[in-house]
C-alpha positions in Angstrom: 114.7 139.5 105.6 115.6 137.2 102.7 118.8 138.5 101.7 121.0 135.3 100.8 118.0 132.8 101.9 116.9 129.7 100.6 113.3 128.9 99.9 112.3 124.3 100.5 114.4 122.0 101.2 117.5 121.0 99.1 117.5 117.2 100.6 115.5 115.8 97.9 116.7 115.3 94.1 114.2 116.9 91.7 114.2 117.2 88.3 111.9 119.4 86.5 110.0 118.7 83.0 110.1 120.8 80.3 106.6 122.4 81.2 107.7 122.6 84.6 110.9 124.3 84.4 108.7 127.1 82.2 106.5 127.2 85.2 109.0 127.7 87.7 111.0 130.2 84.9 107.6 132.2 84.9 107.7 132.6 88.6 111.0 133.8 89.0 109.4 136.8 86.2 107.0 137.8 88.0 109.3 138.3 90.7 111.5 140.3 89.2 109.1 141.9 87.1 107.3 143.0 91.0 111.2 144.2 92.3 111.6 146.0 89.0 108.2 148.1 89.6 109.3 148.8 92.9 112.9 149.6 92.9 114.3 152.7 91.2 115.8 151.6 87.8 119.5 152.1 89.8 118.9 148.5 90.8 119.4 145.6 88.7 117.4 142.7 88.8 118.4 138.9 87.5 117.0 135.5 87.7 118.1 132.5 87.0 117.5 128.3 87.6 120.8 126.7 87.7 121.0 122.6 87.8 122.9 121.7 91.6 123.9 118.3 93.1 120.7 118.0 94.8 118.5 118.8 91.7 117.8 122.5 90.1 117.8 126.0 92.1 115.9 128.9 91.1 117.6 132.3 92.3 116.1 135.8 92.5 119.0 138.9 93.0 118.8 142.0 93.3 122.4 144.6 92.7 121.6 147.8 94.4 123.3 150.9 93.0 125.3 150.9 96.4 126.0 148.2 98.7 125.9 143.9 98.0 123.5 142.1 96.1 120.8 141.0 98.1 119.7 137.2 96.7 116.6 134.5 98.0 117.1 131.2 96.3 114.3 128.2 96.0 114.8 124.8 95.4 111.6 122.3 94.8 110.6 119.2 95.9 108.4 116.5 94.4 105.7 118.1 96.4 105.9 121.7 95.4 107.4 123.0 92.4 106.3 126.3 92.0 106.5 129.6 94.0 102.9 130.6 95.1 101.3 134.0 95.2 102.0 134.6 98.8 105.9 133.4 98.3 106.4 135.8 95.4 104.7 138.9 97.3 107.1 138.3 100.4 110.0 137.6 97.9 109.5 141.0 96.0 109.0 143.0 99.7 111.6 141.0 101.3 114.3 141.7 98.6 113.2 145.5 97.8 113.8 145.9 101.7 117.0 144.2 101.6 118.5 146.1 99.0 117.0 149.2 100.2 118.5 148.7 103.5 122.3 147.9 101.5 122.0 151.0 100.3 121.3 153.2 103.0 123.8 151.0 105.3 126.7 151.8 102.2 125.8 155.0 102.3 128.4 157.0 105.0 126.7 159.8 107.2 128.5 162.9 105.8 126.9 161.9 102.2 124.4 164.5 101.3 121.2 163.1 101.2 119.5 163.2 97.7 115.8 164.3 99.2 114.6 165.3 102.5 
């Protein structure tokens, strides 16, 4: 699904305003904050906006308790700074079905299963 997928284009140098950088900090929370309700507390959530060569980078990762990190990263343009509604909704499902899936692929057939 998203797993180590970028979100807009990374063409265009952007650089964000104070108020926008809290904007786009706030979206990546309510990210996390959805993955966190949805994932067992085994997983381990992080954010972060990092400054590239094309302008800043906002990344979303999820470390399952088993298996790789799972990651979706979004970089604005002029046009669209923030992550909308429908974005963060697929970006929680997306990533909670990524790292699910890194689990259960880590996990090796003769493991006993915790519930049935």
């Amino acid at each position: 699904m998203y797993g180590n997928t970028q979100f807009g284009a990374d063409v265009e140098e952007v650089s964000l305003t104070a108020d926008q950088r809290q904007t786009l900090r706030s979206d990546l929370t309510h990210v996390a904050t959805g993955l966190r309700e949805v994932l067992p507390d085994d997983f381990a959530v992080g954010s972060e906006i990092t400054s590239g060569t094309n302008g800043p980078r906002a990344t979303i990762a999820v470390q399952p308790p088993l298996g790789s990190v799972v990651s979706a990263g979004y970089s604005p343009t002029p046009e669209k700074i923030s992550i909308t509604d429908a974005e963060r909704d697929d970006l929680v499902h997306g990533l909670a079905a990524s790292a699910a899936l890194q689990v259960k692929q880590a996990m090796t057939d003769d493991a006993a299963p915790t519930a049935q």
